[in-house]
N, C-alpha and C positions, 0 to 999 in steps of 0.2 A: 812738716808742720809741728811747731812745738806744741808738745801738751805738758806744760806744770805739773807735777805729782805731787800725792794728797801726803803734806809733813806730818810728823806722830811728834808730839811735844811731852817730854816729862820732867815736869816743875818741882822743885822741890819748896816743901812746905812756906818759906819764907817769903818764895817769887809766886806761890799760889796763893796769896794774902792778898796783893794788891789785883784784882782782875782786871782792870782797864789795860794798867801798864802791862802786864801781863800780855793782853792780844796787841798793845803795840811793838812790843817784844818779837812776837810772832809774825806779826807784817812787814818788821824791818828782815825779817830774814826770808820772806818772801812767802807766805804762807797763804796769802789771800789770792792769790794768783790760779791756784786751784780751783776756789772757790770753796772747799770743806778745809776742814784738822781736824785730826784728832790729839785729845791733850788724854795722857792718862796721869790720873789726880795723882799726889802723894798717899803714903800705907797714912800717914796721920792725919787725913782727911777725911772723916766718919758722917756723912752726912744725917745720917737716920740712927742713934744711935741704939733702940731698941730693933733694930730689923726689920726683914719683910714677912710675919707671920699672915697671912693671907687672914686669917679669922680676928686678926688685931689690926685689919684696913677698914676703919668703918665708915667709907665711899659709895654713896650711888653712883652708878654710872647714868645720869639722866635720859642723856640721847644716844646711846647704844646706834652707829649705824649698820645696817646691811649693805655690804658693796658687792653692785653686777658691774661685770664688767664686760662690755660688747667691743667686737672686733669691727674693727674700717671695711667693708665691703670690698676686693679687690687690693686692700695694703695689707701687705703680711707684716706684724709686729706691732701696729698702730691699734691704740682700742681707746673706746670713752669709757669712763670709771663715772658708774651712776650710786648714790650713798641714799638710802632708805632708810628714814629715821625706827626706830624698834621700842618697846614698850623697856622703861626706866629696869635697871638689875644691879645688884650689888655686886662687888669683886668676886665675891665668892661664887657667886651663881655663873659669872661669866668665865671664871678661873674652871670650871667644872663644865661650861660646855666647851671650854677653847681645848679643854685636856680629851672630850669624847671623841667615840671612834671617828665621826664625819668630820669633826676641824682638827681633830691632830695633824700634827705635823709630822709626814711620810718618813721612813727608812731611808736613811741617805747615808753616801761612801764619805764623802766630803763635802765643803761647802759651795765646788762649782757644780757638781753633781745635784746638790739642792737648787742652787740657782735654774740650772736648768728644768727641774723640775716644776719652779715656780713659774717660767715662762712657756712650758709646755702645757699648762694646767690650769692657766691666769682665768680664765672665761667658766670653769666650771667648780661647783662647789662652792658658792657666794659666802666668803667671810663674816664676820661680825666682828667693828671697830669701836670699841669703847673709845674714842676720841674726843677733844675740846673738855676734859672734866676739870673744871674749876678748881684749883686746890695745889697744895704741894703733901708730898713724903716729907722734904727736908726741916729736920728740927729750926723749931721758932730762934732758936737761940744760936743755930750756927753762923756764926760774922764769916765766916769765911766763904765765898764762893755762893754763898745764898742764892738758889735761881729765883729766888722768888721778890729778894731786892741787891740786884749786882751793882747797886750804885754806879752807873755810867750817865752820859748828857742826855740818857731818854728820859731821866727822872723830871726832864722840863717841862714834858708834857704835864704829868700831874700836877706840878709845881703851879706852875703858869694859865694851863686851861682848868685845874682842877678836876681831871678825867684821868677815870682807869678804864684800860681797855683790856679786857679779858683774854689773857694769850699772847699780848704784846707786851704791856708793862707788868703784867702779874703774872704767873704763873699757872698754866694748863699740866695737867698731866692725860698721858696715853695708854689702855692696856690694849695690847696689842694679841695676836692669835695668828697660827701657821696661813701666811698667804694675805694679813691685810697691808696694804698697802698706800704710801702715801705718792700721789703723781706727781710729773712735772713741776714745778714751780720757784719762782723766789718769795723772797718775803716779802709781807705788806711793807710796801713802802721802798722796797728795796734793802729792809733792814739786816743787821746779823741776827743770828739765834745761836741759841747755844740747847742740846740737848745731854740729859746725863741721861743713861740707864739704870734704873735705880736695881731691877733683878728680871730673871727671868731670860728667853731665847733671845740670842744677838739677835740682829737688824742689817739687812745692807743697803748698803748708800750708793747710789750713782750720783755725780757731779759735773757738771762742766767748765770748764774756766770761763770766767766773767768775757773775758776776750770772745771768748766764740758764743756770750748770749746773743749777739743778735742774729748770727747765722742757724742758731739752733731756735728761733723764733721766726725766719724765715723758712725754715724746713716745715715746723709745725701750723705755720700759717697756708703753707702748701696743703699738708696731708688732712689736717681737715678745718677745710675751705670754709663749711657752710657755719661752724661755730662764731670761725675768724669776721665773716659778714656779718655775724651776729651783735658779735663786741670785738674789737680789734685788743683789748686785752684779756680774749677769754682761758688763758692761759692760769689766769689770777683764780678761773672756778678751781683749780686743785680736780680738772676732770679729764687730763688726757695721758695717757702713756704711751711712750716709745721705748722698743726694744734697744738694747745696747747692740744687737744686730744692724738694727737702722740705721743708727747713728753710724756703726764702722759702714756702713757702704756710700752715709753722704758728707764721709769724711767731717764729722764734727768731733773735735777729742774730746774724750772724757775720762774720769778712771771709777774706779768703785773702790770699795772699802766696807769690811764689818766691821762695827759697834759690839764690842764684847760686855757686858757686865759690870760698872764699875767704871765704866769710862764715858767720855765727854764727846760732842761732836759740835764743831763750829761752822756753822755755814757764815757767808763772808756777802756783800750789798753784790749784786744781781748775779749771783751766783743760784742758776739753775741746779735743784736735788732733785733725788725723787727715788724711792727703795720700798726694802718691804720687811716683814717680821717673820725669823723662822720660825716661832712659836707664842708658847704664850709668856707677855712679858709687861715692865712697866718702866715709860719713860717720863719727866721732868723735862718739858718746854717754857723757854720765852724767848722775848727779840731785847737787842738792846743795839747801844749805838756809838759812834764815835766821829769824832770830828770830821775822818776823811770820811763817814757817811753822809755828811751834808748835801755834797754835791748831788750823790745818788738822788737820795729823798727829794729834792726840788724838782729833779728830771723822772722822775718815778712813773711809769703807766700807770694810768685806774681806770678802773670799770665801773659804767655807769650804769650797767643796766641790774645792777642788783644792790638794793637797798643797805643790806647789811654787811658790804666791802668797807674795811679797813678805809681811812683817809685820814691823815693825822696834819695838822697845816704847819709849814716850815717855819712859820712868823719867829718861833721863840729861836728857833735855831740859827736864822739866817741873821736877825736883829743882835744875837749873843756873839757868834762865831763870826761874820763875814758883814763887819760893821760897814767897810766900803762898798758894798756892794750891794747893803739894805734897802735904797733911797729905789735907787735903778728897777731893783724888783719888784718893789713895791708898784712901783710905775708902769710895772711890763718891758722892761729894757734891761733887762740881763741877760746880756748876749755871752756866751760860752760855749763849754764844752762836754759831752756827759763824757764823765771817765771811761769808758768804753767803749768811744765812739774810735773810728777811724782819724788819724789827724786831721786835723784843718776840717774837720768839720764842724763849725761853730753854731749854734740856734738859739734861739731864746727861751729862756728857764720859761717855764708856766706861771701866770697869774696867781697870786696866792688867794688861797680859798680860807674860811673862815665860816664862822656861825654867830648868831648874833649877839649872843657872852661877848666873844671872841670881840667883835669888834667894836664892842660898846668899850671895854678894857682900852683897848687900842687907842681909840677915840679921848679918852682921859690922859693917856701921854700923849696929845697932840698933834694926832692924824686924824683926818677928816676923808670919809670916804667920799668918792667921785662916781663911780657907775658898781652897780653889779647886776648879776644874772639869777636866776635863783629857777632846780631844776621840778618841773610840776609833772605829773601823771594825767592823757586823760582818758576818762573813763570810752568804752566804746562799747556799739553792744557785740553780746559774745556771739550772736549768732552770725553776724555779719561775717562768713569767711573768704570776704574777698578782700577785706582790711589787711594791707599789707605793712610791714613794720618799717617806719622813717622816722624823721624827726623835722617837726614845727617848730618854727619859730614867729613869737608875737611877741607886742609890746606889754608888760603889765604897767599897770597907772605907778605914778609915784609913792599915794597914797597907800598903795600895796602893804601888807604887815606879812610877819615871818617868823614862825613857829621858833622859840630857843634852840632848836638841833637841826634847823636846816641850812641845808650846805649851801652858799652863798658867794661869788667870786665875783671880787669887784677888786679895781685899784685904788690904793692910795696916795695921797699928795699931803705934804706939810702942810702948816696953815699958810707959811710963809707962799705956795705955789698954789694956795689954793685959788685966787685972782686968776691967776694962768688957765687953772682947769676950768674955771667957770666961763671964759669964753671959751673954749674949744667947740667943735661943730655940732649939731644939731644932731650928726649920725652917729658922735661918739657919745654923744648923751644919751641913746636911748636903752632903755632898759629890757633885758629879752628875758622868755622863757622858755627853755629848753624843753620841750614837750616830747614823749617818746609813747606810743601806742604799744602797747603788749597784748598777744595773746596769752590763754591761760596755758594752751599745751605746748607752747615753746621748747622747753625743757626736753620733750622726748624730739624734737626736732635734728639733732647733732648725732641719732642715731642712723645710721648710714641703711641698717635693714629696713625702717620706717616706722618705727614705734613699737619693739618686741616686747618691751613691758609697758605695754597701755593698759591691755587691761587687768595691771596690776592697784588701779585707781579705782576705788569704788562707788563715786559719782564721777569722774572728769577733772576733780577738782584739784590743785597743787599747792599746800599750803608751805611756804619757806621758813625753815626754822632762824632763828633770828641769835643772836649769839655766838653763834659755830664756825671755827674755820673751817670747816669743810663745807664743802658745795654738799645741800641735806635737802631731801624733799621728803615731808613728813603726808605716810597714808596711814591708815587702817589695816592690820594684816588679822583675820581670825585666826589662822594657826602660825607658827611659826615656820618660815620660808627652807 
């Protein structure tokens, strides 16, 4: 079975100028295939040029979370990773607990030595992940490599919808501590990222080759079942881990690699990571994008059962890049291929979704919309626990209105076809809404013991933070955990 190995790229100053061209550089020699790189920057690449004096960071860390980690009942190496929001702390206060005797990072021979340590140990002694902090290290003024504006074809989002999305088109940063860890996952949307380490303990990375994501989401849709019934892409919560043990026994390749200090890490469009931090340290995230990312993006899983998933609409991209092929999508009739797929296996891109900015915009270069969906909550009472979780569908009236940020998925027609669409049948004109019943204690559901931290909740209640890539469930703690 071939497994692609993770390339180490060093650019020299000149070819580290242009970054687009740069990772196209990188993919003609084969680099996306892995699914990671690592690039280590040029000595004249100074991103920060006064340093990382810890007392010269002046960061809150807002949503500091607490990560449990429970193991699969009966699957050795399989765990759910649960994120507990924590009371806001500055670098310095969390640089001081990640350095105490309880979150240090153990005595180790070497680095597979630690590895093993980290999977021997995953479940006990619950980290603390300064994660999603809004901001950059890298000087306002550095043109080169800037994570915070790489100039690549995501900047259409802003451009076009007028939206920034925190952690995709801007820049998050991460202070990480011995043992936290980020799961499973690819990026929203299927996007690339790029992470620098700005100082502090490496990081290692696991990866897979794009090739074998869907065999490694058929594994994971196996081991745990009751998530996957849940949401067929709950892989996008950032809440499951598999051992690199797993993986060599169901034959899915992968490799790993550390992130040292100073250097760069690429993840590549549906290329599954997932790693962790040997100590205490700080990293520089965002996503960006590139032309062969198109295809990914259109065919992209999402998750609908949680409000504050990532959904970015391909309109600008597919209308800019894939002008023949605009008309057909817009219509529902983009028959293809996802890059990843097995040959000859061909289906149709997904409806493009929108907001209603979005499609009033639209609407002014001379499309006219024909049907859409639009997805509603309904309330149920909480005591009823015989309510079991499906999905309703009803008609809403025409007259229906719609909040500026809700997510909307209808097709379009020219004016010239708009005749056509108006007589079309009675069942493709009707209007639905996607209705989905939740319970409030869902959430501890995917745990396979049956809810070990329930009563970690100090009424029952789960309030979901909003903003965060991380899958965050914010309680009440009176002391610290």
């Amino acid at each position: 079975m071939d497994n692609p190995r993770i390339m180490v790229f060093r650019p020299s100053y000149e070819e580290f100028k242009d970054f687009s061209s740069y990772i196209s550089y990188m993919e003609k020699n084969g680099a996306h295939k892995a699914g990671l790189a690592k690039i280590i920057p040029p000595a004249e690449w100074v991103p920060r040029k006064q340093g990382y004096n810890i007392d010269d960071i002046d960061i809150i860390i807002k949503s500091p979370i607490l990560q449990f980690v429970s193991g699969k009942q009966g699957i050795h190496g399989a765990y759910t990773q649960f994120n507990i929001q924590k009371r806001p702390m500055s670098v310095k206060e969390f640089y001081e607990k990640a350095m105490s005797e309880r979150y240090a990072t153990p005595k180790y021979f070497d680095y597979e030595d630690l590895e093993r340590k980290f999977w021997k140990n995953v479940t006990y002694v619950q980290p603390i992940y300064g994660a999603d902090v809004s901001g950059s290290l890298t000087d306002e003024d550095e043109d080169t490599c800037n994570i915070n504006r790489l100039g690549t074809i995501l900047d259409y989002v802003e451009k076009d919808y007028h939206k920034a999305i925190s952690g995709v088109n801007t820049s998050y940063l991460y202070f990480g501590m011995w043992k936290t860890t980020f799961a499973w996952h690819t990026e929203d949307m299927d996007l690339y990222s790029i992470n620098y380490l700005h100082f502090g303990a490496p990081k290692t990375w696991y990866a897979i080759p794009p090739a074998y994501g869907r065999k490694f989401e058929n594994l994971a849709n196996t081991m745990f079942r009751e998530c996957y019934a849940e949401c067929s892409a709950f892989l996008r919560h950032k809440m499951s881990l598999i051992s690199p043990q797993v993986l060599k026994q169901h034959n899915i390749p992968f490799n790993k690699i550390t992130q040292e200090p100073g250097e760069i890490m690429i993840t590549f469009p549906f290329g599954y990571h997932a790693g962790f931090n040997h100590g205490f340290n700080c990293a520089e995230s965002t996503n960006f994008a590139s032309e062969r990312w198109i295809e990914y993006g259109k065919r992209a899983t999402h998750c609908y059962c949680r409000k504050d998933m990532v959904k970015i609409s391909m309109e600008t991209f597919v209308r800019r890049f894939q002008p023949e092929r605009y008309q057909n999508w817009l219509d529902g009739n983009d028959w293809g291929q996802h890059p990843e797929d097995e040959p000859g296996k061909i289906t149709l891109a997904p409806k493009p979704i929108f907001n209603k900015k979005m499609m009033l915009e639209i609407q002014k270069r001379g499309c006219a919309p024909i049907k859409l969906k639009k997805k509603r909550k309904l309330k149920v009472d909480e005591n009823d626990e015989t309510t079991e979780y499906k999905q309703i569908k009803r008609e809403i009236p025409s007259t229906s209105t719609f909040n500026d940020d809700d997510d909307i998925e209808f097709s379009l027609a020219l004016p010239s076809q708009s005749q056509a669409a108006t007589s079309s049948s009675d069942d493709d004109q009707k209007q639905h809404s996607t209705i989905k019943i939740e319970k409030k204690d869902n959430i501890w559901e995917c745990l396979e013991n049956g809810g070990k931290f329930r009563d970690l909740l100090p009424s029952g209640v789960i309030k979901n933070s909003s903003k965060l890539r991380f899958d965050v469930q914010e309680i009440s703690l009176t002391e610290d955990v």
